[in-house]
N, C-alpha and C positions, 0 to 999 in steps of 0.2 A: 865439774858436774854439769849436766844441763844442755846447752848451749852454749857453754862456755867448756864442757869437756869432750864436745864433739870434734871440734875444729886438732882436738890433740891426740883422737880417735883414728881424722882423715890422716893426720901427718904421719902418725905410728906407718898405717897402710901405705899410704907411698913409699918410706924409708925404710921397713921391713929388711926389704932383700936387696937392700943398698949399701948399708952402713956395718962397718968391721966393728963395730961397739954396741953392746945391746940396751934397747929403747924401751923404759916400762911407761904405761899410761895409767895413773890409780885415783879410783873414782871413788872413794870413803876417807873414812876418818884417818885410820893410819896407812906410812908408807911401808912399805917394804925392806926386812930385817936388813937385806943389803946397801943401802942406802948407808953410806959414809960419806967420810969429809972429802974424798975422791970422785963425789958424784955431783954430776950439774942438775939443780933442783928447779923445775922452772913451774912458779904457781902462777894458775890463768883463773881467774876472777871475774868475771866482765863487771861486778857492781864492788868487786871488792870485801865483800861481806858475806859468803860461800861459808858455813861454820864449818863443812868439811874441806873444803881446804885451807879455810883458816886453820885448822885443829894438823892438817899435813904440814903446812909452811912452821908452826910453833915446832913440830919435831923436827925436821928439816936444819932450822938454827941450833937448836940442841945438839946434833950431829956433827954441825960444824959445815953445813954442806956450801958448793958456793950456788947461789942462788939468783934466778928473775922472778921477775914480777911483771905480770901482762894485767892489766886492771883498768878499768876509766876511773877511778880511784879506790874509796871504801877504808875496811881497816887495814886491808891486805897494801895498800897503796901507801896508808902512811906509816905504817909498821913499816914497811921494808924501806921506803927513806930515808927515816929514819935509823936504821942501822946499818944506813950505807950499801943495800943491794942496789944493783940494776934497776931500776922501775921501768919498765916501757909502756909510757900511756894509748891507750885507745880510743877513740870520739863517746864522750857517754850518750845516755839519752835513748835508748833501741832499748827492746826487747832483746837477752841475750841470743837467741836463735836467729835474731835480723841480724847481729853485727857479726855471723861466720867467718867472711872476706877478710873483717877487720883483725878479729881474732884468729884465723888461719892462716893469714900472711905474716903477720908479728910474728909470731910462732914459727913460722920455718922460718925466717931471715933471721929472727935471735939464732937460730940453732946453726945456721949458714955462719956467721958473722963468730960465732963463738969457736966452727970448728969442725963442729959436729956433722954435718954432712956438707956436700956441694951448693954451687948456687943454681935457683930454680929460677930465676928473673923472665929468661923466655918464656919459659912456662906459665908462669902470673899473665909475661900479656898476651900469650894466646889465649889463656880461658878465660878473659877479660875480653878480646875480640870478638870470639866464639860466643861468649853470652852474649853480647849487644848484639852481633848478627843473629843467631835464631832465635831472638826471647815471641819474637810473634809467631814464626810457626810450631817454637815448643809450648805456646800457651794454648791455642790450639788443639794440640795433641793432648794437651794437659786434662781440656774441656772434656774432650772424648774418654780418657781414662778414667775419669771422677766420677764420669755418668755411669762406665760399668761397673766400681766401686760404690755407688753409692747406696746404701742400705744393706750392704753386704763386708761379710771383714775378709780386710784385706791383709795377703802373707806375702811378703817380699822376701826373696832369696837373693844371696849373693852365693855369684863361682866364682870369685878368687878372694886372696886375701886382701887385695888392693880395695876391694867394692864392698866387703866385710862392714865397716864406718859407715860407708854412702847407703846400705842398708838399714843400718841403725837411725841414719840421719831422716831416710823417710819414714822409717817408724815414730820417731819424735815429733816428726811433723803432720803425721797424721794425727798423733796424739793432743800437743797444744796448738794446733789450727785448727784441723777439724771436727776436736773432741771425739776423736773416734779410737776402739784398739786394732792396734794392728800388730802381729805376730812376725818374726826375722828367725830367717839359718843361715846357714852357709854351705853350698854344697865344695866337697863332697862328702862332710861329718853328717850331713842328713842322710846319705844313703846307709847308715850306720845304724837309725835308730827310728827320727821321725816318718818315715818310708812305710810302717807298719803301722804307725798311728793316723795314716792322712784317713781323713773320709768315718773316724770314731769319735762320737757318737754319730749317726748315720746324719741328723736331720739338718746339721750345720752346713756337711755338702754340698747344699744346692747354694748355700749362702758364702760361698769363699771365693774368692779372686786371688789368681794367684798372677805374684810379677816378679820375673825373672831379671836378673838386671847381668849383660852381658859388655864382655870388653876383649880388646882383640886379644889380650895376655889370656883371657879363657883357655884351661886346655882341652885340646878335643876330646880327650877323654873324659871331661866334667863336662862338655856341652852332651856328648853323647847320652852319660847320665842323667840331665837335664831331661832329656829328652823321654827315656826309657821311663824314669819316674812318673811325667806327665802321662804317658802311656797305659801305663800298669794302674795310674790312681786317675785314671780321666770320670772314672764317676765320685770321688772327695771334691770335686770346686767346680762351679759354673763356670769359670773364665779362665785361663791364662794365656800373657801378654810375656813377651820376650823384647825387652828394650837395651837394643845396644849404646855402646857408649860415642860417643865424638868426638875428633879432633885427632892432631897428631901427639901432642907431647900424654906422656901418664895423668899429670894433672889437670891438664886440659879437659881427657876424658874423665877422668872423677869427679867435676863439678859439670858437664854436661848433663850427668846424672842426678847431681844433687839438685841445681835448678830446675831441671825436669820432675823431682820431686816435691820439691818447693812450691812452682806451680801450680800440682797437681794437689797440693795438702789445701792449698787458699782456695782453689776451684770447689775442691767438695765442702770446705766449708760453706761458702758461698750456695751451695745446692741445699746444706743442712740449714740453713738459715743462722748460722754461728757467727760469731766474730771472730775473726782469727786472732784479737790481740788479747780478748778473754780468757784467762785461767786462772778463775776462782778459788778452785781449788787448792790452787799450789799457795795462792796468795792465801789462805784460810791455813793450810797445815805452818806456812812459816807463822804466821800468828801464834798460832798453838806452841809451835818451837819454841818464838821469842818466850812466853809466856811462860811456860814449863821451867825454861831457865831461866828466868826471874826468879 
């Protein structure tokens, strides 16, 4: 869930159209009817204490499944110790949304090392490289982006399935950074449907920002549509920005973006006058939770 089910969001999307064994990602309380003792069950936690996937990992053993554990502890960490699964720990202490890196690489290397797909090693230190070299002119650019988002909601589309997650990712972060909503598709199921809602009711239009987020696996025929869209609905949104992606490996480019999102989620906080580590909210509804199940 969270920050802690994004990082298993981005992995689905790299490994999609890679891997001969099908990858599910489930963000609630129960798993999926198929889920047998055949299945490798991997729960990611980052505090350990997630009741929905505590409540996935309890059916999970019931099943018989074999199972990791990615957590910087919690109950999720010493449950599974306990009964003798894998734990793989992670640095605690962060906000689950700051430890992506931590939780993102765990996660592909348990899945490498188990079997489950190839190794990504290159990949980890090029967009390791690749961040340290442009974190200053993508902050930058960040600055410039947040200004034209700012007081305005912002829709971020993804063309492929690989950038599907990296879409989601800036939407959460626009969410607990900036306290702001922000709206996600994916083309090309948007030209299917939201295409005839863009620009209804009329007065939001002048108030939308749209960001396209582009990578070389685009097909032309979905940038095409990209395009045609912004065309046909140029009176639905004040703005849209077409940002490609960086680097040579896949992953490389997938966190180009996501950093460049990142960025851009702290900058407008910073504009809003927020705290990006603030979210009251959530801290106030688990309250409620604990409470309720007392």
């Amino acid at each position: 869930m969270g920050g802690s089910g994004i990082s298993a969001r981005i992995v689905h999307g790299l490994l999609l159209d890679k891997l001969g064994v099908p990858l599910f990602v489930c963000n609630d309380y129960d798993i999926p009817a198929a889920v047998s003792s055949e299945t490798l069950f991997v729960a990611v936690s980052y505090s350990g204490n997630t009741e929905e996937t505590l409540s996935a990992y309890a059916q999970a053993r019931k099943r018989g499944c074999c199972i990791i554990a990615i957590t910087s502890g919690g109950e999720l960490g010493r449950s599974a110790a306990k009964a003798g699964y894998s734990v793989v720990p992670v640095p605690a202490g962060m906000p689950p949304r700051a430890a992506l890196g931590h939780l993102f690489s765990t996660l592909l290397v348990s899945l490498e090392r188990s079997g489950v797909c190839k190794g990504h090693q290159r990949g980890l230190e090029e967009a390791v490289r690749l961040m340290r070299a442009r974190r200053r002119p993508w902050l930058v650019r960040a600055r410039t982006i947040a200004k034209h988002i700012d007081g305005r909601l912002p829709i971020v589309y993804s063309t492929s399935r690989m950038l599907d997650a990296v879409a989601d990712r800036w939407r959460c972060q626009f969410n607990e950074n900036a306290g702001v909503l922000c709206h996600t598709n994916s083309f090309p199921e948007h030209n299917h449907n939201e295409i005839v809602g863009m620009g209804h009711p009329e007065n939001p239009g002048r108030d939308v920002v749209v960001v396209a987020l582009l990578d070389r696996e685009t097909r032309p025929r979905t940038r095409y549509r990209l395009e045609s869209v912004l065309d046909i609905t140029e009176q639905a949104y004040h703005l849209a920005m077409r940002l490609e992606s960086e680097g040579r490996s896949r992953l490389a480019r997938v966190f180009s973006l996501i950093m460049l999102g990142d960025l851009v989620s702290v900058e407008l906080a910073r504009l809003l006058g927020k705290d990006a580590m603030e979210i009251d909210r959530i801290d106030e509804l688990k309250r409620r939770m604990a409470q309720k199940r007392g």
